[in-house]
N, C-alpha and C positions, 0 to 999 in steps of 0.2 A: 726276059723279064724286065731288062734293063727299060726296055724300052712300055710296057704297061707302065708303070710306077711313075715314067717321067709323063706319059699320058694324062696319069690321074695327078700328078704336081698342076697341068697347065690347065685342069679343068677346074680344078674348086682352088680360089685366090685367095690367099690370107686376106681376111675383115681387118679395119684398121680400127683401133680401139678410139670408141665418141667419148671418153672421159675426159680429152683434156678440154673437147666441145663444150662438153656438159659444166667441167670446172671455170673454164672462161667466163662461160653467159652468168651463170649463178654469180662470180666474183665481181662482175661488172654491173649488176641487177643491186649487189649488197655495196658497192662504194658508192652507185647513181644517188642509191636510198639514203646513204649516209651523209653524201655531198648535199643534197639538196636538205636532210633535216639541220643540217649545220650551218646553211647558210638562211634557212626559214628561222630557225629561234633566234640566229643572230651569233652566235660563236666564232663566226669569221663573217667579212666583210661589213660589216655591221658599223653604224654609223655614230664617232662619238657620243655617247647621251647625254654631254657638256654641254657641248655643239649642237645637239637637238632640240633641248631647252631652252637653249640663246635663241635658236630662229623663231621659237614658237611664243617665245616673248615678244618681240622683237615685231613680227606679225600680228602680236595682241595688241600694241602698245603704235602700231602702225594704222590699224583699223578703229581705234581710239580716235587717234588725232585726224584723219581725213573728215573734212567737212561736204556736205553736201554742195555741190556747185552751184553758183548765183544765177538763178532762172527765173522769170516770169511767166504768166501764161495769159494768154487774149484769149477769152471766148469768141467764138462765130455765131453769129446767129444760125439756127436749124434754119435749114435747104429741103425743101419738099421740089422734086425733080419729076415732072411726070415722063413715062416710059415711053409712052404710047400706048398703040392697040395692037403692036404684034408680039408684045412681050408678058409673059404669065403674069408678072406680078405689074400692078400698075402702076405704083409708086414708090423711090425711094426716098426714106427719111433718114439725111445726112445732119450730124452734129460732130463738130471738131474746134478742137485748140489749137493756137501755136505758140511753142515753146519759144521764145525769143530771149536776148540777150537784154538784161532789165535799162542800162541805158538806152536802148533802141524801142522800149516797149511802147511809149508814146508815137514814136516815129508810125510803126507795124500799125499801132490802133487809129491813126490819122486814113491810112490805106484801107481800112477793113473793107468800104465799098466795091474799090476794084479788084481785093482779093476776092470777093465772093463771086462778083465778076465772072473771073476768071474760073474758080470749080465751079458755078453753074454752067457755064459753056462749055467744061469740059465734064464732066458728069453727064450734061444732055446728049454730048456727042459721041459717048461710052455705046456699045451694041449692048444691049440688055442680056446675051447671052454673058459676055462677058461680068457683069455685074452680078451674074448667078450664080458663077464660078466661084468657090470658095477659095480654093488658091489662088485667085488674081486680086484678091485685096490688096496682098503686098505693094504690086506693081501698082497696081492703082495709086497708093497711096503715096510711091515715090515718084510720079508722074504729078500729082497733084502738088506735091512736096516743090517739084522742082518748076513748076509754074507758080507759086507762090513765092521763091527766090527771086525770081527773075520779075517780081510784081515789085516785093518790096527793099530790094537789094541785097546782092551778096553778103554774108556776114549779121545781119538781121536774126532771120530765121532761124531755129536750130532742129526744131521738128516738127511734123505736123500729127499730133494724137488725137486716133479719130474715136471718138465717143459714142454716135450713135452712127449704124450703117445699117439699116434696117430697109429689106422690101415687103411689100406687101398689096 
């Protein structure tokens, strides 16, 4: 008999009780929820509101006093650029400013000629695919940008905003 009884001990194992599993997860679920609502309303870590209101004056009273920076702007004369005949659209109609520093502005509008110059020749020498590409205005326009530096001197220039860039 000794020997059934120890049979049936090695066949059925004591279960290990999931309570203190179950007490864990629940306990760590209720202090996550607490941690995070205590630090969401602000009861801990929470930032002077002395201290908050300084910066946010301080930021009012900062965007107050900044002036808009001393800028002038050159018109271009409109550029009609033809494509050719292997490109959909046949013409493009270019109009642009450049932002220039106000002492140099007389300088920059002395140049206009060779500035135009230079983006007609480089406009014309553009692959019209290119010029379709909606994403390559960018470049375009820093290409143009940086032929225009190089025309009217470093430090002149400060950007070139293009106004009209139209095919058709």
């Amino acid at each position: 008999m000794s020997e059934e009884s120890g049979a049936q001990d090695e066949e059925a194992p004591k279960k290990k009780s999931k309570l203190p599993m179950l007490l864990g997860l629940v306990l760590a679920i209720v202090l996550g929820g607490g941690g995070f609502f205590a630090v969401y309303s602000g009861m801990i870590l929470a930032p002077d509101e002395s201290h908050a209101a300084e910066e946010d004056e301080a930021a009012m009273s900062a965007e107050e006093v900044l002036d808009l920076p001393q800028v002038a702007f050159v018109p271009l004369d409109p550029l009609v650029i033809n494509l050719g005949s292997a490109a959909a659209s046949r013409h493009l109609r270019f109009r642009a400013q450049l932002e220039v520093v106000p002492e140099y502005q007389q300088q920059v509008t002395d140049m206009l000629p060779r500035v135009l110059d230079v983006l007609n020749s480089y406009l014309r020498a553009v692959n019209a695919e290119d010029l379709e590409d909606p994403t390559s205005l960018i470049r375009l326009r820093a290409q143009m940008l940086r032929r225009v530096k190089i025309v009217t001197g470093e430090g002149r220039v400060k950007d070139l905003l293009i106004m009209e860039f139209v095919l058709n």
